[in-house]
BAFI-3210 file (N, C-alpha, C; in Angstrom, 3 decimals, decimal comma, padded with zeros to 6 digits):
// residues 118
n [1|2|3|4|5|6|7|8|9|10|11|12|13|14|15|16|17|18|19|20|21|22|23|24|25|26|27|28|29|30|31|32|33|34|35|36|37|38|39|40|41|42|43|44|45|46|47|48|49|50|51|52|53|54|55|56|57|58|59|60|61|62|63|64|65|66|67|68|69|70|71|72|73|74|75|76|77|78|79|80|81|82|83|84|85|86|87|88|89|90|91|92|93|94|95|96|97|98|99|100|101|102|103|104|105|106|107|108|109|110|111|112|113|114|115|116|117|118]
n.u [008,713|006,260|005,406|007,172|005,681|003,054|004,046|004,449|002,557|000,817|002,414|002,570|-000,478|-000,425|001,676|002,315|001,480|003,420|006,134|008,755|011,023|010,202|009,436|011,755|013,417|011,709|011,125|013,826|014,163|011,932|011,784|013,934|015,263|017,477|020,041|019,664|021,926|023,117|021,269|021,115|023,470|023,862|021,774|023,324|022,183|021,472|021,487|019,290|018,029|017,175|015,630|013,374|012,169|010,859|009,432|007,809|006,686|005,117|002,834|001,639|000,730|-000,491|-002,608|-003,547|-004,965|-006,763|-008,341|-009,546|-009,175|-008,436|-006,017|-007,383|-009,405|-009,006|-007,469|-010,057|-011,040|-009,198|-009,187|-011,726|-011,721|-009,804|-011,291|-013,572|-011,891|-011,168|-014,131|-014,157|-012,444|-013,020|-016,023|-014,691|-013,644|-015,532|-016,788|-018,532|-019,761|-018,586|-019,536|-020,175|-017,425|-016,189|-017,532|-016,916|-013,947|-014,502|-015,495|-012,807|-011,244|-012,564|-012,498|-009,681|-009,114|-010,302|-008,568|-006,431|-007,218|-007,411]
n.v [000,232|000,020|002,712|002,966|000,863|002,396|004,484|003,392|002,189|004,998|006,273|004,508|004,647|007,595|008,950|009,579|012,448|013,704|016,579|015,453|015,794|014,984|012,570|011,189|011,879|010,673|007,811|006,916|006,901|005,643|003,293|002,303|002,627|004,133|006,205|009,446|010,850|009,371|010,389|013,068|013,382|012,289|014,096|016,072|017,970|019,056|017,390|017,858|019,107|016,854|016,006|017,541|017,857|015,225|014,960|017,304|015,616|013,411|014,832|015,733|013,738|012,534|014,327|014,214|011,215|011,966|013,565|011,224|008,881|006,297|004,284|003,333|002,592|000,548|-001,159|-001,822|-003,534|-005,144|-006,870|-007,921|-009,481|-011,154|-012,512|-013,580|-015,238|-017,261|-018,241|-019,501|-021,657|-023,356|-023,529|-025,309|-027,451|-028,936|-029,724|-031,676|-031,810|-031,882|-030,086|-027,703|-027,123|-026,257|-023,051|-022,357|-022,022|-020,181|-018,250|-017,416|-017,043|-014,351|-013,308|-012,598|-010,968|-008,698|-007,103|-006,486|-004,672|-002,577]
n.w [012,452|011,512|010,727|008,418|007,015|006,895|005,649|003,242|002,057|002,244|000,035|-002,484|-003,299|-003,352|-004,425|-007,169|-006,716|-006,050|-006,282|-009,062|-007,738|-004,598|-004,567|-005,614|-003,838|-001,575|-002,258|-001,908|001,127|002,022|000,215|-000,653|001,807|002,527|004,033|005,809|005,356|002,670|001,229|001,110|000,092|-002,300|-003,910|-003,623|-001,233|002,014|005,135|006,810|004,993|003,486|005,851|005,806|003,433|003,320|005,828|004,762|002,343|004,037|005,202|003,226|001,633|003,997|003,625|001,860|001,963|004,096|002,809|001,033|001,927|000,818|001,480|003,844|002,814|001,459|003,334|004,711|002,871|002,419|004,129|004,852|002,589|003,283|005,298|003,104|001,683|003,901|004,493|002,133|002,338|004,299|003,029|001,171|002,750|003,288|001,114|-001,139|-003,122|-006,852|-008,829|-007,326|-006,967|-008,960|-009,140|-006,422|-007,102|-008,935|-007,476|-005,822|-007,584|-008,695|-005,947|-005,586|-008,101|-006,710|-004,975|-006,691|-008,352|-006,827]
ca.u [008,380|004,391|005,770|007,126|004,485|001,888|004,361|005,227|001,193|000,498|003,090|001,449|-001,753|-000,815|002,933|002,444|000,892|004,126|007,037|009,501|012,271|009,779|009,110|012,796|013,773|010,941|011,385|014,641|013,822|010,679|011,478|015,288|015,666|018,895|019,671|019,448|023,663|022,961|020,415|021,826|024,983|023,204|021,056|023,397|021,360|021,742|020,710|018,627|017,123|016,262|014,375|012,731|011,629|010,347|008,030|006,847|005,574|004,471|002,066|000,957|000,594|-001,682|-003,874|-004,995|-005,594|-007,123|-009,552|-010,097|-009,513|-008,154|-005,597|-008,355|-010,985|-008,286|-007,249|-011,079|-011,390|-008,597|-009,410|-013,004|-011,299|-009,472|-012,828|-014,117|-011,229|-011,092|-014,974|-014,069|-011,668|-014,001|-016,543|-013,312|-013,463|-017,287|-018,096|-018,569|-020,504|-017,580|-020,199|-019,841|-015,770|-015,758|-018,205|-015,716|-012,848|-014,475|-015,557|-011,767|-010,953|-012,719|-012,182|-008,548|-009,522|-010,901|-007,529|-005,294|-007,980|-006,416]
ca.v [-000,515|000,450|004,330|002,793|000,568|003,611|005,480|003,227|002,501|006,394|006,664|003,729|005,368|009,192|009,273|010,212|013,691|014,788|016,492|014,502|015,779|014,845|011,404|010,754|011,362|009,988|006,323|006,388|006,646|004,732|002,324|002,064|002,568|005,029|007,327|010,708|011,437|009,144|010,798|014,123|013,094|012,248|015,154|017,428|018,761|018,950|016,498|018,641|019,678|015,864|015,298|018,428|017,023|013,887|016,092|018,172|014,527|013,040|016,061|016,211|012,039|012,447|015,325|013,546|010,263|011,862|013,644|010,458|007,922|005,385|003,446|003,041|001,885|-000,875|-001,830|-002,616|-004,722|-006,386|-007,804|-008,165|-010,266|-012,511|-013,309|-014,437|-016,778|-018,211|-019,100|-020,173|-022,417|-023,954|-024,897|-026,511|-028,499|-029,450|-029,577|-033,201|-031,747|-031,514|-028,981|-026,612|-026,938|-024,914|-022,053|-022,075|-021,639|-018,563|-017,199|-017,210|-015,869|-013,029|-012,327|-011,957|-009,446|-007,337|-006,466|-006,740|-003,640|-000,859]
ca.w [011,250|011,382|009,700|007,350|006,080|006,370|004,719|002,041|001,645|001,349|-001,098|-003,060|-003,276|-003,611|-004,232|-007,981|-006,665|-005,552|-008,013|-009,012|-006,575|-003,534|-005,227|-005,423|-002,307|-000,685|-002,669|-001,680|002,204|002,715|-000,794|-001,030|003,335|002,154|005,326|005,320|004,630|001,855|000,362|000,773|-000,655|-003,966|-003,848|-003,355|-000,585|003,611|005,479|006,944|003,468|002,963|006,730|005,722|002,360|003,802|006,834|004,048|001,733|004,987|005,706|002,188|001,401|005,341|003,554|000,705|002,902|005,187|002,009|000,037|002,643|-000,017|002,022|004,746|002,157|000,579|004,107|005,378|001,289|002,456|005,523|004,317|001,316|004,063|005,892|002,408|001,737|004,428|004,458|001,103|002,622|005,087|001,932|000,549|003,248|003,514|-000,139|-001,544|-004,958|-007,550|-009,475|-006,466|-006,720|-009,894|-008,497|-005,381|-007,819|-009,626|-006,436|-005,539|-008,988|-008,531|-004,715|-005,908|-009,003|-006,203|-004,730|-007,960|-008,809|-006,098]
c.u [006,988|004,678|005,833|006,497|003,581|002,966|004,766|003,501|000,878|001,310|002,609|000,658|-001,464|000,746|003,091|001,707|001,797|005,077|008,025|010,801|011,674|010,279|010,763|013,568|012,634|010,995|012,940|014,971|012,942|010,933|012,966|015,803|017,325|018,541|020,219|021,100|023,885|022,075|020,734|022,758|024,639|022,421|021,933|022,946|021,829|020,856|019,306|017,655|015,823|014,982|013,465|011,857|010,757|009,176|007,597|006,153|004,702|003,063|001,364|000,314|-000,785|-003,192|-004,202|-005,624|-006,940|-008,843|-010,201|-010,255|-009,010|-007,486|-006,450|-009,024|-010,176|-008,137|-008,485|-011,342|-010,375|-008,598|-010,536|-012,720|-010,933|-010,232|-013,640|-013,040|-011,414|-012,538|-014,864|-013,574|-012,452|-015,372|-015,994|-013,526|-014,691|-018,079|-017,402|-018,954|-019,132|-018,298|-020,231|-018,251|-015,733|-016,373|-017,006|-014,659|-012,822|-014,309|-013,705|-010,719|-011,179|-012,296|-010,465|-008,370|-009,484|-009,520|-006,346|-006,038|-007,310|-005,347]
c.v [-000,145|002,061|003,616|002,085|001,310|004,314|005,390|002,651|004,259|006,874|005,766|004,511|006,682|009,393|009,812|011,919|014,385|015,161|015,151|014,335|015,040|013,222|010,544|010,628|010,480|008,327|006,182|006,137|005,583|003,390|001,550|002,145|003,287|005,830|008,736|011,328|011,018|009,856|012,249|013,824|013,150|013,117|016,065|018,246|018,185|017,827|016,763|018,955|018,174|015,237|016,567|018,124|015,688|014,515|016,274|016,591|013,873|013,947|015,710|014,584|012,039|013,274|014,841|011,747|010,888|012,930|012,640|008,955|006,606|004,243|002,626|001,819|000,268|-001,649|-002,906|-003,701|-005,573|-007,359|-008,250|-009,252|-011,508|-012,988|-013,843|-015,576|-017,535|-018,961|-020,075|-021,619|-023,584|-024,695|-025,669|-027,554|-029,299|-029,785|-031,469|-033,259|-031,021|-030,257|-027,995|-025,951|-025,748|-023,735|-021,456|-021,435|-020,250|-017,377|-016,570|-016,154|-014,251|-011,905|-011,999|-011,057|-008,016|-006,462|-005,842|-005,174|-001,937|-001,030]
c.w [010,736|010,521|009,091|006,053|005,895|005,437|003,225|001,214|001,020|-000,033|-002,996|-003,817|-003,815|-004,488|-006,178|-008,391|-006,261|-006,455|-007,826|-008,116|-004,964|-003,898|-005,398|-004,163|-001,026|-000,874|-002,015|-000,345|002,526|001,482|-000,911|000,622|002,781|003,668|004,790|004,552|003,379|000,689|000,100|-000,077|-002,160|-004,444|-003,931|-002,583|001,140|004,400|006,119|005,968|003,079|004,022|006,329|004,479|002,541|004,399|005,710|003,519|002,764|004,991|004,138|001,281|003,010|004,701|002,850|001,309|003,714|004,300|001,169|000,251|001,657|000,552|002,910|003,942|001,583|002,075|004,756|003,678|001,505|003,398|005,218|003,213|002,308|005,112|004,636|001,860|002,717|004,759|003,078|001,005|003,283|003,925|001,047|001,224|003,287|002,562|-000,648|-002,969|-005,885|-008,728|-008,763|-006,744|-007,717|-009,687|-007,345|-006,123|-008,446|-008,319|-006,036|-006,327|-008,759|-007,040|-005,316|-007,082|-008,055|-005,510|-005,967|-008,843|-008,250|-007,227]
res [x|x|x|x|x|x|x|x|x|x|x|x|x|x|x|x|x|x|x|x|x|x|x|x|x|x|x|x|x|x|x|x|x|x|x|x|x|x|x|x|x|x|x|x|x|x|x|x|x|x|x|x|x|x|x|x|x|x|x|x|x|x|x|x|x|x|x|x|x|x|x|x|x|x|x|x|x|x|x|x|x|x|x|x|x|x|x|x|x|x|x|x|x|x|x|x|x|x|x|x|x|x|x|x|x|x|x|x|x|x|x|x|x|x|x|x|x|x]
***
């Protein structure tokens, strides 16, 4: 299950760098979970042709990760995002000044901009 969330993250992120034949068969593995006889079948192509198609985007979805680091950089903003909710949460609970509440509220506003941004 852990492939296929990296693989359906890298595709995310990079997956409009590949042609459109990669890009089709690759959504329909990692996005649509089709198996490979399936995907041949509609392809027109060996099943063989389509794990071979897959390796190759794998390999080439790893090289631009692994030059631009993007998934990485969203993964540490998102965990970094759910250590500021949840202090957010905690001066939910502690705040008594209803002129704070709306400050809290933007803050929240915006920590959720920052993801809605990747």
């Amino acid at each position: 299950m852990e492939k296929i969330v990296r693989q359906s993250m890298l595709y995310d992120f990079y997956g409009e760098l590949l042609n459109e034949h990669q890009k089709s068969v690759y959504e329909d593995v990692v996005n649509n979970d089709l198996s490979y006889s399936e995907i041949a079948k509609i392809n027109n192509i060996s099943r063989q042709g389509v794990y071979d198609i897959i390796k190759r985007c794998d390999k080439i979805l790893e090289e631009y990760e692994d030059k631009l680091h993007l998934v990485e950089k969203f993964s540490v903003a998102s965990a970094r995002l759910t250590e500021v909710m949840a202090c957010i949460d905690e001066l939910k609970e502690m705040n008594t000044d209803e002129r704070l509440d709306s400050k809290i509220e933007e803050i929240v506003k915006l920590s959720g901009s920052i993801i809605d941004e990747f």
